[in-house]
C-alpha positions in Angstrom: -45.3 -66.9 60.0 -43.2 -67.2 63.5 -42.5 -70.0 65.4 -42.2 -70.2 69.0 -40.9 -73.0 70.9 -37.7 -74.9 71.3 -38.7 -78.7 70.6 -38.9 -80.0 67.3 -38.1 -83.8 66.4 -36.5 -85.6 63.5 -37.5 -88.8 65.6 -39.4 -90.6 68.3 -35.8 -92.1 69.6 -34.9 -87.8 69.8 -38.0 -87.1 71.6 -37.4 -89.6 74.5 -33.8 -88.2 74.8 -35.2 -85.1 75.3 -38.0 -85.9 77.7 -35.9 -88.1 79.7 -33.3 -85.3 80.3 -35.7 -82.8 81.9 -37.0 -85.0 84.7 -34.1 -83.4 87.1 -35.2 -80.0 85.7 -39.1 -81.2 86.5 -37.6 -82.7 89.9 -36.0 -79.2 91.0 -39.1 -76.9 89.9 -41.4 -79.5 92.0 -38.7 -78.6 94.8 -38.4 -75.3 95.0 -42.7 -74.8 94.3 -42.8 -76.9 97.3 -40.5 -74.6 98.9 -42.3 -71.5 98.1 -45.3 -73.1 99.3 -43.1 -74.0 103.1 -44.1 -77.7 102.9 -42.0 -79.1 105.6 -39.9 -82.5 104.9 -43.2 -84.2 106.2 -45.2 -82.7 104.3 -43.2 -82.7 101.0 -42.8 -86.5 101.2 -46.8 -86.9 102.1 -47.3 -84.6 99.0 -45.0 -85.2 96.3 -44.3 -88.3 94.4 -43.4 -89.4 91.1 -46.5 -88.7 89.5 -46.8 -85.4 91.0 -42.9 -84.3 89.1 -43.7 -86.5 85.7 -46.6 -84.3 85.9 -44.0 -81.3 86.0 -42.0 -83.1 83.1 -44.7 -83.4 80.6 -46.1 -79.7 81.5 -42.4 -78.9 80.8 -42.3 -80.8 77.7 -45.1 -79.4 76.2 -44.6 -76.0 77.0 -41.1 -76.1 75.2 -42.5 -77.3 71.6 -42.3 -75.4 68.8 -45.3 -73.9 67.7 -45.6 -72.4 64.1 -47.8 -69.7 64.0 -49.2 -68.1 61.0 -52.1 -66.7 58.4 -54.3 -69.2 57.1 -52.8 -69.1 53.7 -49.2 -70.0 55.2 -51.1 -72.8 57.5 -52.4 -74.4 54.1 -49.3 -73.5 52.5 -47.1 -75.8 54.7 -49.7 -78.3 54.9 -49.7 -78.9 50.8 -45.9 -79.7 51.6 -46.5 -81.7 54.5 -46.5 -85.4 53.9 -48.4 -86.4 57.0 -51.7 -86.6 58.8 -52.7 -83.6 60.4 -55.7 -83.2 62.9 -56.8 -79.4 63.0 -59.6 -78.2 65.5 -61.4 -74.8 65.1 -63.3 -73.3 62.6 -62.0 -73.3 58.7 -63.0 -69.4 57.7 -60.8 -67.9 61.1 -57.6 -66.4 59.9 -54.7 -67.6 61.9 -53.8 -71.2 62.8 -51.5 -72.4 65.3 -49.5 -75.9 64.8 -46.8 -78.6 65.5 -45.6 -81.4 63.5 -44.6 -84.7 65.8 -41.8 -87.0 65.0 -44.1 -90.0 63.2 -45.5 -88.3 60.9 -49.0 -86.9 62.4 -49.4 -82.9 63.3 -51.9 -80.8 65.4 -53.1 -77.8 64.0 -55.4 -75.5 65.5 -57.0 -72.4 64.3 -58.1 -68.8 66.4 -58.7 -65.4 66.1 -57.9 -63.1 68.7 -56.0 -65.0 71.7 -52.6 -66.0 70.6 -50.8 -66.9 73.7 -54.0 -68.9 74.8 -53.9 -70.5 71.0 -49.8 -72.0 71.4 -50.7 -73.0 75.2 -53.7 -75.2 73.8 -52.4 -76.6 70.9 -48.9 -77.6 73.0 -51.0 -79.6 75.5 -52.8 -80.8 72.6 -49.6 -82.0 70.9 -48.5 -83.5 74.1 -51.2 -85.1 74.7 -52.4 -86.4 70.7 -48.4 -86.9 69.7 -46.1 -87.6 72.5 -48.0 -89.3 75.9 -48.1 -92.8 74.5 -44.4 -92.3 72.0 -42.9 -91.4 75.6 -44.6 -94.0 77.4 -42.7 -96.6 74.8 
């Protein structure tokens, strides 16, 4: 099993810290994308708002979770251990699963076969969206 990732979370109150401190990360990658593209000032404040960089901050977000990867026998192992509810997509009989446990108790787990890098960068936005949009909202 590896894991992958940076984000992991003891507790919701953790998670928001961490969320809140890389808006001026988010803010600065909107910036400089906005550069690259050569939006002018006009264009730049026609174009980009707060949605458009919390956008940035939750693509951000989710891209820095921790991600265990492993065999299906290492996936079932940890989930025999793990106390909470766990929503897994994909087929049963595929041999590796990707996942993420959230802060309240509740994980994402999803299996694949081949496409690993694809597997971590769906299950992230997956975790984003199933464990932390509405505990961030909050």
């Amino acid at each position: 099993m590896e894991m992958t990732g940076t984000f992991t979370f003891e507790s919701a109150a953790e998670a928001r810290e961490r969320y809140e401190s890389i808006g001026p990360t988010a803010q600065t990658v909107v910036r400089e994308v906005a550069k690259a593209m050569a939006f002018d000032r006009e264009e730049y404040d026609e174009r980009v708002d707060g949605d458009v960089v919390e956008i940035a901050r939750d693509a951000l977000f989710a891209s820095l979770l921790e991600v265990r990867v492993g065999s299906r026998e290492e996936y079932e192992e940890w989930r025999e251990r793990y106390d909470g509810e766990v929503t897994e997509v994909g087929h049963e009989r595929v041999d590796r699963v990707v996942w993420h446990a959230g802060p309240t108790g509740e994980a994402v787990a999803a299996t694949f076969q081949d496409e690993e890098a694809a597997a971590v960068a769906t299950l992230r936005r997956q975790a984003f969206g199933r464990l932390y949009r509405e505990l961030l909202e909050d």
